[in-house]
C-alpha positions in Angstrom: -32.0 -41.2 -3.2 -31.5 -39.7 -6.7 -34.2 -37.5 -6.5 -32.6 -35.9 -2.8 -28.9 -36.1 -4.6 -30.4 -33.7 -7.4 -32.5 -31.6 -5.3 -28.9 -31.2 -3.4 -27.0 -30.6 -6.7 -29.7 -27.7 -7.9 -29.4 -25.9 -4.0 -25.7 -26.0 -4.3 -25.3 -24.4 -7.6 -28.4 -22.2 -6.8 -26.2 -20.6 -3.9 -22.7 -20.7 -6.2 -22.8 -16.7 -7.2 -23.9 -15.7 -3.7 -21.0 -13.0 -2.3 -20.4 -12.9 1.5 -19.5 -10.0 3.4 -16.1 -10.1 5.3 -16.0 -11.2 8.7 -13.9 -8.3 11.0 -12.5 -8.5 14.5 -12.5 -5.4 17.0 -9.8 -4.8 19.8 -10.1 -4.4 23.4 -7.8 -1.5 24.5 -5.9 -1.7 27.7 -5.5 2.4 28.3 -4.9 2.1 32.2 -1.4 0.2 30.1 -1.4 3.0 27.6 -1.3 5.9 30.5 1.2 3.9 32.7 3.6 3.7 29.6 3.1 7.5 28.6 3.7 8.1 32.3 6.8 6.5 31.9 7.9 7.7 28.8 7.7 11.5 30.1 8.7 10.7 33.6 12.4 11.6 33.0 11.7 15.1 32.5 9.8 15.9 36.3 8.7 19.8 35.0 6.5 18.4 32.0 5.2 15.1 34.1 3.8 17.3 36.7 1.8 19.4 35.0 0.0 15.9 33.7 -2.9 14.4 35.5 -2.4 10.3 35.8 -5.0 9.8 38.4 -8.0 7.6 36.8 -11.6 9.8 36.9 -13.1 6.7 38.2 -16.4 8.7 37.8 -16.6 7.8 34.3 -16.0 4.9 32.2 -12.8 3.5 31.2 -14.2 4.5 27.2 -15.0 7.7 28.1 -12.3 9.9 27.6 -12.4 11.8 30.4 -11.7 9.0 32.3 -8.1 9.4 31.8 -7.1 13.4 31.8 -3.3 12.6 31.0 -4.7 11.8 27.1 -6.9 14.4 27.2 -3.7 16.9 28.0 -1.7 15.1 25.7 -3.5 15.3 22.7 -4.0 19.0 23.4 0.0 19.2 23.1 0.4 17.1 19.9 -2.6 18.2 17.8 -1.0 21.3 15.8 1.8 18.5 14.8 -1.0 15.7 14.0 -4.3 17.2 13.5 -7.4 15.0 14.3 -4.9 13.0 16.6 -7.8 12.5 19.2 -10.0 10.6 16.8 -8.3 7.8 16.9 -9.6 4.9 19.1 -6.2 3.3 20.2 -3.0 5.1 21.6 -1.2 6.6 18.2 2.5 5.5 18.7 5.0 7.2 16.5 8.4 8.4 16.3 8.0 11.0 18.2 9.2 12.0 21.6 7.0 14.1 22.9 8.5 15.0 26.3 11.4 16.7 24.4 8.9 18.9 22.8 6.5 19.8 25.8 10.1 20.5 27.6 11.0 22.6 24.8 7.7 24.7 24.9 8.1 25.0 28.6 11.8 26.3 28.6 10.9 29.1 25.7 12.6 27.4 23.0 11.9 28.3 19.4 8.5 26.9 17.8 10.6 26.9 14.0 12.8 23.7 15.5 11.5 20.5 12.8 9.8 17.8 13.4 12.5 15.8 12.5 14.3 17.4 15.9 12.0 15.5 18.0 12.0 12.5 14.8 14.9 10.7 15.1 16.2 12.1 12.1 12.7 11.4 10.4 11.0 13.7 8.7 7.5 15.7 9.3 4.6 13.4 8.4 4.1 12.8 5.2 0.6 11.8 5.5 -1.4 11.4 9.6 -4.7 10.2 9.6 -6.5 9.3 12.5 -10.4 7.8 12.3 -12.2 5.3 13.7 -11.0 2.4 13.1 -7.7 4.0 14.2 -4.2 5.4 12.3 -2.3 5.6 9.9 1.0 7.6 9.3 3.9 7.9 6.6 7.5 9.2 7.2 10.3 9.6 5.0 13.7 9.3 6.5 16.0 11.7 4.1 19.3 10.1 2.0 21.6 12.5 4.6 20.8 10.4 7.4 23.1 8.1 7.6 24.2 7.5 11.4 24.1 4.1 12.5 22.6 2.7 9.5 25.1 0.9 6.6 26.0 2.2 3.8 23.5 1.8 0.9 22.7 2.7 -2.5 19.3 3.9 -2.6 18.9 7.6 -4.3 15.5 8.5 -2.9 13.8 9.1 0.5 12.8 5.5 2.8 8.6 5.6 3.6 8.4 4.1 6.7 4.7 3.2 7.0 3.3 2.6 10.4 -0.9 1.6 11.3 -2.2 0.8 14.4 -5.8 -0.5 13.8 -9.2 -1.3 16.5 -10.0 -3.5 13.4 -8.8 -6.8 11.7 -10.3 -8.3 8.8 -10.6 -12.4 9.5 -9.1 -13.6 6.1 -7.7 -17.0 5.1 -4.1 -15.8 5.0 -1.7 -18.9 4.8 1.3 -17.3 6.1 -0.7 -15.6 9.2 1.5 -15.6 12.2 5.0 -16.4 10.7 8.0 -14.3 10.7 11.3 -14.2 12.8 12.1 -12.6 15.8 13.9 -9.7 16.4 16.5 -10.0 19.4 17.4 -6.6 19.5 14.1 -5.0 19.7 13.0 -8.2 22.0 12.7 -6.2 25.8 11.3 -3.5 23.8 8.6 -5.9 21.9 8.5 -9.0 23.3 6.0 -10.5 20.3 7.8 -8.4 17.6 7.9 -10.7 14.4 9.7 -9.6 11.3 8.8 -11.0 7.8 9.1 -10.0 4.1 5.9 -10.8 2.0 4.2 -9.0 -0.9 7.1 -6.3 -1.7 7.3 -5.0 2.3 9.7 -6.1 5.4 7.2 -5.8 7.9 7.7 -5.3 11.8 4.6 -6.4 13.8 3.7 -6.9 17.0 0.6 -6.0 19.8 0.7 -3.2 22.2 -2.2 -2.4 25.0 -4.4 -5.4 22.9 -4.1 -3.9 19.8 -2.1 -4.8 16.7 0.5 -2.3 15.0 3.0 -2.5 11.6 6.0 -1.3 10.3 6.7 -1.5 6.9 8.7 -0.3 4.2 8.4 -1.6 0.5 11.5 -2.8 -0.5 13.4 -6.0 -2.9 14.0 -8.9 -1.4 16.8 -9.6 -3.9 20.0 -7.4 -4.4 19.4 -3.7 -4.2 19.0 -0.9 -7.1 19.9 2.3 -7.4 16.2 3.4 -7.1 15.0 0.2 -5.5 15.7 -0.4 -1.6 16.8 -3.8 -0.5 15.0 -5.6 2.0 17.9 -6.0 3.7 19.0 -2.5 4.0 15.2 -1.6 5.0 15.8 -3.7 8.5 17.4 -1.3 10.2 15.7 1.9 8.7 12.6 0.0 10.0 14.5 -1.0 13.2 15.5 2.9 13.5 12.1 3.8 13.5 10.7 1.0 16.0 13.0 2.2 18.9 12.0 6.2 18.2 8.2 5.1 19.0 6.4 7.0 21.7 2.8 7.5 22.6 1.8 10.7 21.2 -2.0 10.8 21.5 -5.7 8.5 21.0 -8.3 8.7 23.0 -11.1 6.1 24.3 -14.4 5.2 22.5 -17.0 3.1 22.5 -16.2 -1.0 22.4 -16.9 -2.4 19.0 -19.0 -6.0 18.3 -17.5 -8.4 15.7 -18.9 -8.0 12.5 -19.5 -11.2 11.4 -19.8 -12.4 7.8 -23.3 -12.5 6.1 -24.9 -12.3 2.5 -24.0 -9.3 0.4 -26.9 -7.4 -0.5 -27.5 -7.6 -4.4 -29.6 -6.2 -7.0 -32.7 -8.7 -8.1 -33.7 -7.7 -11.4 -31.4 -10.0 -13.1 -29.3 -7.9 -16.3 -29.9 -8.7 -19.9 -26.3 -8.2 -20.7 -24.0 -8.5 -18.1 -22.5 -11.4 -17.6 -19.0 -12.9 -15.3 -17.2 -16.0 -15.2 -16.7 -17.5 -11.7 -14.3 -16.1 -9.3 -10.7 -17.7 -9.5 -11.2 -18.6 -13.2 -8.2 -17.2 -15.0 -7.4 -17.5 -18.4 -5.9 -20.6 -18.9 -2.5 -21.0 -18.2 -2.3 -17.9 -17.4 -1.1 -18.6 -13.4 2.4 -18.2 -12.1 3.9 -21.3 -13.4 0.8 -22.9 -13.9 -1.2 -22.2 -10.7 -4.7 -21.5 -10.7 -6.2 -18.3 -9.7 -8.1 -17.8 -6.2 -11.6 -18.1 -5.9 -13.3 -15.6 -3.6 -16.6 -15.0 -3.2 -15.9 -11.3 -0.6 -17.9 -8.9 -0.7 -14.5 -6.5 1.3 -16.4 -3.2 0.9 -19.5 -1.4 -0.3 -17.9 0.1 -3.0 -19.1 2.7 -6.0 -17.5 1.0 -9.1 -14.3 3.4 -9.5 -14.9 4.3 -13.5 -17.6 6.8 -14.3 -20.1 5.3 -16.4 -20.9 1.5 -17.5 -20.4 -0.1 -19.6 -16.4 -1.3 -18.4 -14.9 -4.7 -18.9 -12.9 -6.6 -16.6 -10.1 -8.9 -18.4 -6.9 -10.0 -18.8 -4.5 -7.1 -20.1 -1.4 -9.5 -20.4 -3.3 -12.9 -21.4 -5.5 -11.5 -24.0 -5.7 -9.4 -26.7 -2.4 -7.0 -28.0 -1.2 -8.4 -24.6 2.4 -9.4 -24.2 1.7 -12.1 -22.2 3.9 -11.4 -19.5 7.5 -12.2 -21.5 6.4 -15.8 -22.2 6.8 -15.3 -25.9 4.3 -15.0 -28.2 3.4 -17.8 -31.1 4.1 -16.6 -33.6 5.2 -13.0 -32.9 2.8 -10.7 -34.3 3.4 -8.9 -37.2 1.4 -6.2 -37.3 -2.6 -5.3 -36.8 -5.1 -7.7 -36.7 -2.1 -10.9 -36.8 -3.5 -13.9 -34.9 -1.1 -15.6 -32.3 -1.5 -17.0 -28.8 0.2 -16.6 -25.9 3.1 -19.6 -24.9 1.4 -22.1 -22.4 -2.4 -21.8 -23.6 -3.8 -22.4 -26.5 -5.9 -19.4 -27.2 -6.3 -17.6 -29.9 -5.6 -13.5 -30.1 -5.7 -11.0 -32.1 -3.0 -8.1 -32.1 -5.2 -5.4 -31.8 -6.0 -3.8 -28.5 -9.3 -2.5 -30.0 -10.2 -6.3 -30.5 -14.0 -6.9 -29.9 -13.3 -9.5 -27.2 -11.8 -6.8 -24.8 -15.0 -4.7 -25.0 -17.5 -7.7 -24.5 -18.6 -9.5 -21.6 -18.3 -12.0 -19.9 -15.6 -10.8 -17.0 -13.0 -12.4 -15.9 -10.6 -12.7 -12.8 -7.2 -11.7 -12.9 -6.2 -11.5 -9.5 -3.4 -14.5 -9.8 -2.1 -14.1 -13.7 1.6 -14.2 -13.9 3.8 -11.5 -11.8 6.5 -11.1 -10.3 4.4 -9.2 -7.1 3.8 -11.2 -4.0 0.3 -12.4 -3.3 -0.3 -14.1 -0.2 -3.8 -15.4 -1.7 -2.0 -17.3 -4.5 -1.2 -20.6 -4.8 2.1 -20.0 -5.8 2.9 -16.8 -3.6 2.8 -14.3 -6.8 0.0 -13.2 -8.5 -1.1 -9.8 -10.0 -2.2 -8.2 -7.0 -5.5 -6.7 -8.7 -8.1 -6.6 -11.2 -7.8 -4.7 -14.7 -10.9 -2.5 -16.1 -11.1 -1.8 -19.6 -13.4 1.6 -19.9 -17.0 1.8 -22.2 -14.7 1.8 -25.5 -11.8 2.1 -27.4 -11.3 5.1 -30.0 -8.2 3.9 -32.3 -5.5 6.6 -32.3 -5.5 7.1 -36.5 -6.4 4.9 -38.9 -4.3 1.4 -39.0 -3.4 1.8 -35.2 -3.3 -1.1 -33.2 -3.9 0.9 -29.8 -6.5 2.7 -27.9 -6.5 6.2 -26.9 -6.0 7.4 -23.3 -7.3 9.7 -21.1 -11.4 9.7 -22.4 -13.0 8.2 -19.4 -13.0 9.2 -15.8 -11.5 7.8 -12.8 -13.9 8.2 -9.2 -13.1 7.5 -5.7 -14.9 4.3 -4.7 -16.0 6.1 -1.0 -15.1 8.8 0.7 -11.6 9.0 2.2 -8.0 10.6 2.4 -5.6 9.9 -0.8 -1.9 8.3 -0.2 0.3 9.1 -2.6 3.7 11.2 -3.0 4.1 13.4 -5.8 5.6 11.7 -9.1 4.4 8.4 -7.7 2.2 5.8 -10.3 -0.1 4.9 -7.7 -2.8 7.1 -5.7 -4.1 4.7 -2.9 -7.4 5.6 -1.2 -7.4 4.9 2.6 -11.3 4.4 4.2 -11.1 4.7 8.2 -14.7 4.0 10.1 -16.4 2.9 12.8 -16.6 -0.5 10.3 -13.9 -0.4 8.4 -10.4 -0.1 8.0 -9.1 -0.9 4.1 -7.2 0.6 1.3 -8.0 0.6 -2.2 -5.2 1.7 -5.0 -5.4 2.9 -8.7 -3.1 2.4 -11.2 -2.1 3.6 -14.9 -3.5 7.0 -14.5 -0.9 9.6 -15.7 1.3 11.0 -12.8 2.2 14.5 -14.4 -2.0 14.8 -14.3 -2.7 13.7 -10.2 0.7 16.1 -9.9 -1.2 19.0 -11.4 -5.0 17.7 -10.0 -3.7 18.0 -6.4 -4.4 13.5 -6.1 -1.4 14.2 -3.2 -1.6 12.6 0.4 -4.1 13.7 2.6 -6.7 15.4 0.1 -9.8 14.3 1.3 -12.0 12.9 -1.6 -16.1 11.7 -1.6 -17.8 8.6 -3.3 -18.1 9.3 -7.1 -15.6 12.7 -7.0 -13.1 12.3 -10.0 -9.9 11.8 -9.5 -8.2 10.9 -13.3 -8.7 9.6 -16.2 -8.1 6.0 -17.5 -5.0 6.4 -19.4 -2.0 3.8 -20.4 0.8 4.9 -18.0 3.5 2.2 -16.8 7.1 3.5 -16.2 6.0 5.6 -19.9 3.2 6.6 -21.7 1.9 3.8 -24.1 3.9 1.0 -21.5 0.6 -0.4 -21.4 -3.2 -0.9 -22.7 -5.8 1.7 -21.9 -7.0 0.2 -18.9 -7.5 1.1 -14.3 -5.9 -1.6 -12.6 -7.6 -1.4 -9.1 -6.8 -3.3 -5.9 -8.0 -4.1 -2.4 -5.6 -4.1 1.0 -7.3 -5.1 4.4 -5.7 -4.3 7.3 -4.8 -7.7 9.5 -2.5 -8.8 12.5 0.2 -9.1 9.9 -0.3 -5.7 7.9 -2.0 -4.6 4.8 -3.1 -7.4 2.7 -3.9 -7.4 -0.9 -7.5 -9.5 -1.4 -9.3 -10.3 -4.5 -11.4 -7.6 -5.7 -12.9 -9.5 -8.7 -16.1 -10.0 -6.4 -16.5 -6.5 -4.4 -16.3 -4.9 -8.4 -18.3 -7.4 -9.4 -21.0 -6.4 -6.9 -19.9 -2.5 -7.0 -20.9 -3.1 -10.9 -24.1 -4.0 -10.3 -25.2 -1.6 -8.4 -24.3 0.9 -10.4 -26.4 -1.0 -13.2 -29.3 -1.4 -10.8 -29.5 -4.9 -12.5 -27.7 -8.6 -11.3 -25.1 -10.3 -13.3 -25.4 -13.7 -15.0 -22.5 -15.9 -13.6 -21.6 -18.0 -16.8 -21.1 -22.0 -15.7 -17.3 -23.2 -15.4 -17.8 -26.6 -17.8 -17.5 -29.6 -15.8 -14.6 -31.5 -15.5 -13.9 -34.5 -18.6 -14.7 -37.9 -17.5 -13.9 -41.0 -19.3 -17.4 -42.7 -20.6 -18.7 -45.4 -19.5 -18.4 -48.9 -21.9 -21.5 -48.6 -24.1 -22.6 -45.8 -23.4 -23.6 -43.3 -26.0 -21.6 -40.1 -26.6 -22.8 -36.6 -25.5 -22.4 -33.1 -27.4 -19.9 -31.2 -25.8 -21.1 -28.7 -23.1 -21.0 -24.9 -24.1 -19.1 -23.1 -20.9 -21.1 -19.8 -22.3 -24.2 -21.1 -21.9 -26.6 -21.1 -19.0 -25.9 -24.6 -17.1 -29.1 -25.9 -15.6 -29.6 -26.0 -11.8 -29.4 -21.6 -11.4 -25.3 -21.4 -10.8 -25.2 -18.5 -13.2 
């Protein structure tokens, strides 16, 4: 019996650092629903709905797209508004009425009237982008419009964002499915469910079997001047929900589930590179004292987003020169190279942001460190939202400086794919839409006067490994924090855009780019009281290798 619970013991921990792929639903879409509503929708207007073709081509099949020659016609009306419209595979909804356009074209009205005549007041598309997992789309509704919405105080255009996906990621999401209905909108969207998570109110509901969102980031707390309220993004949201019309898609081929299966991973083990397990955070580092989130996703086959090797994943708040996320530090430091620790652990730092530590391995998660963002994935429903990447080194400014210099090492785009992101803005998000996948990965800390001048705007197309900044130290200022990328992963699912734990998919991005395998180093086992007589043991090392193969 000992011999078999050992032999168990060793297989477990042999299998510990293996990384899974995530499993991914695919939709069925209902288009006979999706041509009986656009029939509908134009029906009012009896010049535009006759020159449209709603008999079924029942000599093809329902996913070819000639089967249904109303799409077909329609596309061929919206696409100088939203190029590429026709590539996605489920109908594109937006708020857009599109029988007031075709009318318009047919009665010899001007071509210069805006988008935002046939927008509800919304603006033209700040970003479409239509691919095969299906589409995604950004409008801004402008401060003058202000009919039938309540006063408020926010100085800046609202993003409405809107995605309608073939493709869900299966995740363990604790709050899946909750949210309030929305009376208003109830005839109109019968399953419509409203929540606020993660910095969004978020509107979703199914249409024709597939799954769309609404969202718009927002505070759930008392609005800013430059910071929209939760509450007055309802009915901007709400605005936006009861201008949506079917505006284009076409059929394609029925996608399989992908279900999950072991991530592909160099063999030849590295000499050097080494990571602590997923979900180990620095201790007491958690939102009042949770733990972090272990995750063992592979979410995407990514190229690691900084240049070259070697790059460090760490704590930026919990280790060294970090402020440690206004806990208070003990005692303050008083200048470079002063020792102190962070309130709540008890390890020791340095002041010094060039400290050896930062620029060594082993890695180490900080999905769920203390923030104030919310993170579905974390125990205590905040977390950091993302991993932090220190680049190959740190060059010290002058001599006695207790920073690192910015701007040295480049920033790539982990696959090919269309950039989000509005001009001025600290974040450039890179959206990936294919037959497989349908995810979002964001970038943060790079300098925003830099992607202004280096076109990193919405809708430039990017490939795998093109550069697209530099690491730099950006946050609200220059110098507002360390010298670091933090980099994130969204998935899209049933309840919207998701952030996940990256800590693995760079872990295994990392290694590909070294060719070599990490070294997972061995969480120590938990203290147990020893038995009467028995003689004491030499405490266990947590950097060294632990016997059985778990690192």
């Amino acid at each position: 019996m000992l011999a078999a619970s050992v032999l168990c013991t060793v297989a477990s921990a042999a299998a510990a650092d293996e990384f899974r792929t995530v499993p991914v639903s695919a939709m069925r879409v209902d288009w006979r629903a999706a041509v009986d509503q656009l029939k509908a929708e134009i029906g009012a207007q009896p010049a535009v709905a006759a020159a449209f073709s709603f008999t079924p081509q029942r000599r093809f099949r329902g996913s070819d797209p000639r089967a249904w020659p109303a799409l077909l016609q329609l596309n061929a009306a919206t696409s100088r508004l939203f190029p590429g419209i026709s590539r996605s595979p489920v109908p594109v909804l937006l708020p857009f009425d599109t029988a007031a356009l075709l009318t318009d074209r047919a009665t010899g009205a001007p071509e210069s009237l805006s988008a935002a005549h046939y927008q509800s007041g919304f603006r033209a598309a700040d970003l479409f982008e239509a691919g095969a997992a299906g589409y995604d789309a950004v409008f801004s509704l402008p401060v003058a419009i202000t009919d039938g919405l309540p006063a408020r105080l926010f100085a800046k255009p609202v993003e409405v964002q809107i995605t309608g996906s073939l493709l869900t990621y299966d995740i363990n999401d604790p709050l899946a499915g909750k949210g309030e209905p929305v009376k208003a909108l109830a005839a109109q969207y019968p399953d419509l469910r409203r929540t606020i998570r993660e910095g969004h109110v978020r509107y979703a509901f199914s249409r024709f079997g597939v799954p769309y969102v609404v969202a718009i980031q927002c505070l759930d707390a008392t609005p800013r001047a430059r910071r929209l309220g939760c509450r007055e993004a309802s009915p901007i949201a709400e605005r936006f929900l009861k201008a949506l019309r079917i505006v284009g898609g076409e059929p394609s081929r029925p996608r399989s589930y992908l279900p999950s299966q072991l991530a592909e991973r160099p063999s030849l083990p590295s000499p050097e590179f080494s990571y602590r397990p997923s979900g180990e955070i620095i201790e007491g580092s958690g939102y009042r004292g949770q733990p972090g989130h272990p995750d063992f996703t592979v979410y995407s086959q990514i190229r690691f987003p900084l240049a070259q090797a070697p790059a460090f994943a760490n704590s930026q708040s919990f280790l060294n020169w970090g402020d440690c996320f206004h806990r208070g530090r003990v005692p303050p430091p008083s200048g470079k190279g002063a020792s102190y620790r962070c309130k709540g652990s008890s390890k020791s730092l340095l002041f010094d942001e060039a400290a050896g530590e930062n620029y060594a391995y082993p890695w180490q998660d900080n999905f769920c460190e203390a923030r104030d963002f919310g993170v579905g994935q974390c125990a205590s429903g905040f977390g950091h939202q993302g991993q932090d990447i220190r680049p190959p080194a740190c060059t010290q400014r002058n001599a006695g400086a207790d920073r690192c210099e910015p701007n040295k090492y480049k920033v790539v785009a982990v696959r090919d794919g269309v950039l989000l992101r509005a001009p001025k803005q600290q974040a450039a998000t890179l959206l990936i839409n294919t037959n497989n996948e349908h995810i979002r990965f964001r970038y943060m800390h790079m300098s925003p006067p830099q992607m202004d001048q280096d076109g990193v705007l919405s809708g430039r197309r990017v490939d795998e490994g093109e550069a697209i900044g530099l690491v730099s130290n950006y946050q609200d200022y220059f110098g507002g924090t360390t010298t670091h990328l933090h980099f994130d992963v969204q998935v899209f699912t049933r309840d919207g855009w998701l952030w996940v734990n990256p800590y693995v998919t760079l872990i295994s991005a990392y290694e590909r780019l070294l060719g070599q395998r990490g070294r997972e180093i061995a969480p120590a086992p938990p203290a147990v009281a020893p038995l009467a007589g028995a003689v004491p043991q030499d405490p266990v090392d947590p950097d060294a290798p632990q016997e059985g193969g778990g690192d």
